[in-house]
C-alpha positions as CSV (number, residue, x, y, z in Angstrom):
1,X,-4.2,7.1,5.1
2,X,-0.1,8.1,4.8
3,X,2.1,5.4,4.3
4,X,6.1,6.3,4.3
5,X,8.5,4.3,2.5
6,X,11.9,4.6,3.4
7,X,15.0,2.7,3.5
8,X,12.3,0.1,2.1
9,X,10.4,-0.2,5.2
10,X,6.3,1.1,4.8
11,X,4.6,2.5,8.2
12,X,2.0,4.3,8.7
13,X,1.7,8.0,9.5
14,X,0.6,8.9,13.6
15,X,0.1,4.8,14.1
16,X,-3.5,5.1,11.8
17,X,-5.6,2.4,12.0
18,X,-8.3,1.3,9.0
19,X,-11.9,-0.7,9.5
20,X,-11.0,-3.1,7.2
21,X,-14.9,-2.8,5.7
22,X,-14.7,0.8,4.4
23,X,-14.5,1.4,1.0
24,X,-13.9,5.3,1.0
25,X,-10.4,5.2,2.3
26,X,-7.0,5.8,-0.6
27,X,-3.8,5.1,0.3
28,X,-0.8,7.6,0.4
29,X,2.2,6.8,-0.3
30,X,5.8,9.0,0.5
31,X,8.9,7.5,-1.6
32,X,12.3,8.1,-0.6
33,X,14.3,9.1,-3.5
34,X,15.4,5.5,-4.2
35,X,12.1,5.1,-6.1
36,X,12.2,7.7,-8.4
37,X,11.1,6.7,-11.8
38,X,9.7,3.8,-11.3
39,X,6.3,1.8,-11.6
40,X,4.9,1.3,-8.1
41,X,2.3,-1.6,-7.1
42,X,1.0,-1.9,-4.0
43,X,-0.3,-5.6,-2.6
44,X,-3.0,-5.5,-0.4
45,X,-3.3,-8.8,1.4
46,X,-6.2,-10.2,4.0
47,X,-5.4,-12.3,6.6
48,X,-6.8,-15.2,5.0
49,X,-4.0,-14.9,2.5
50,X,-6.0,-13.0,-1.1
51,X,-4.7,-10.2,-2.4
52,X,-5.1,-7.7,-4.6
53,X,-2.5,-6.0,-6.4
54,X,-3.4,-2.4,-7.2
55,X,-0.7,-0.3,-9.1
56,X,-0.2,3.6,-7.7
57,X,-1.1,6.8,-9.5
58,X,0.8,9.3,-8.2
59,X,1.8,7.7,-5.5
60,X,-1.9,6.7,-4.1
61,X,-4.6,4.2,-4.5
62,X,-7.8,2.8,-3.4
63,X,-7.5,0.8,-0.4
64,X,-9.3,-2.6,-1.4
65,X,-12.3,-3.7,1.1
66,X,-11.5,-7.0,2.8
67,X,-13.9,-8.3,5.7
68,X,-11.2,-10.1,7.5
69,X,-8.3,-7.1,7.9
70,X,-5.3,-6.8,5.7
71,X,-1.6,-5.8,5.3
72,X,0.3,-3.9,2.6
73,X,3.7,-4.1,0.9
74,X,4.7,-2.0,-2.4
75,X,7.3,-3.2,-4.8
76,X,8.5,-1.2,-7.5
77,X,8.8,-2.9,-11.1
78,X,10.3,-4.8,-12.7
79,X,10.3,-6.8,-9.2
80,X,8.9,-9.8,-8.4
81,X,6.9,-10.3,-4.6
């Protein structure tokens, strides 16, 4: 799955859409240039409010598993959520 950051907004590449119980999908992400250099996290987050944190390796993660759906955000450290 393609995730595009820019102007610090994410969305999702040709409107994808994840089964929120598969554990073989990894995230990738696009940075605009306004993230160059720096640590990248991405928060995972179910609808019943967990979350995962999950920080990127070259640009891309594991999407978490989560029965009940999620939502992602990325922050770039230092940062706080």
């Amino acid at each position: 799955m393609n995730f595009v950051i820019e102007k610090r907004l994410i969305k999702t590449e040709n409107d994808e859409v994840v089964i929120s119980y598969n554990s073989d999908y990894v995230a990738h992400f696009q940075f605009d240039s306004e993230w160059d250099g720096k640590v990248k996290t991405a928060r995972f987050i179910s609808k019943d409010r967990k979350y995962i944190d999950v920080v990127l390796a070259d640009d891309s993660c594991k999407i978490p598993t989560f029965p009940t759906g999620w939502s992602c955000s990325v922050r770039r450290s230092p940062s706080s959520w």
